[in-house]
C-alpha positions in Angstrom: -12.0 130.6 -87.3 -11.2 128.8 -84.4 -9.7 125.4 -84.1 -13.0 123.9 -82.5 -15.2 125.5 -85.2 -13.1 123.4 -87.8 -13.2 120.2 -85.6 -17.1 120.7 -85.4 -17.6 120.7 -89.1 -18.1 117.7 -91.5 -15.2 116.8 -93.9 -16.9 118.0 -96.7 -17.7 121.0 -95.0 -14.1 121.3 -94.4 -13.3 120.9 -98.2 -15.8 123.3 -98.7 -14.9 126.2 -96.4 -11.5 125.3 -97.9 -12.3 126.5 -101.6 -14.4 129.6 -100.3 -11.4 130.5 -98.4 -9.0 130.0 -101.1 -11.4 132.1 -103.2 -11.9 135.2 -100.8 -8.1 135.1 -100.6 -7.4 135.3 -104.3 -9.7 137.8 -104.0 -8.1 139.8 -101.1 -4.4 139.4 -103.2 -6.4 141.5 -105.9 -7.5 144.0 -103.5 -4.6 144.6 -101.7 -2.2 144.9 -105.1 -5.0 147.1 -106.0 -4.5 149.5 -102.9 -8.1 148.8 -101.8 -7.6 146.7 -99.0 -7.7 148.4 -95.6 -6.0 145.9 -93.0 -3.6 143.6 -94.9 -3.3 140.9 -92.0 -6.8 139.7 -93.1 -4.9 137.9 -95.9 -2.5 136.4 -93.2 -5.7 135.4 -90.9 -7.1 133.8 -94.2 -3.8 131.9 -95.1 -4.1 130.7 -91.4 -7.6 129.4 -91.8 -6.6 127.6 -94.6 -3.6 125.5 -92.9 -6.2 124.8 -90.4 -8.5 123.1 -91.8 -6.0 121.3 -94.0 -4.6 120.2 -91.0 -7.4 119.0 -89.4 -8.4 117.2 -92.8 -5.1 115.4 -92.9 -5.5 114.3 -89.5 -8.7 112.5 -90.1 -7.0 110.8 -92.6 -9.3 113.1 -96.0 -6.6 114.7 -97.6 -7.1 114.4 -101.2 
């Protein structure tokens, strides 16, 4: 997800895309502990993700 994309989206879109992210990575952790995850720098792209939109939350000023 690019930085534009997250600028675009409401903040409670934001906190929203937030927990579904934080979700499919729990859920990639499993996976790849499991030895069922093909390409392990999906988790890092999803870790990414994550710091962006927190970053762009705590810009506008929403970061509870």
């Amino acid at each position: 997800m690019k930085i534009k994309e997250i600028r675009e989206l409401s903040i409670d879109e934001m906190r929203q895309k937030s927990k579904d992210l934080k979700e499919e990575l729990f859920k990639l952790r499993i996976r790849y502990t499991s030895g069922q995850l093909e390409t392990p720098s999906v988790i890092g792209s999803t870790r990414k993700d994550i710091a962006r939109l927190k970053t762009v939350l705590r810009e506008k000023g929403e970061d509870r």
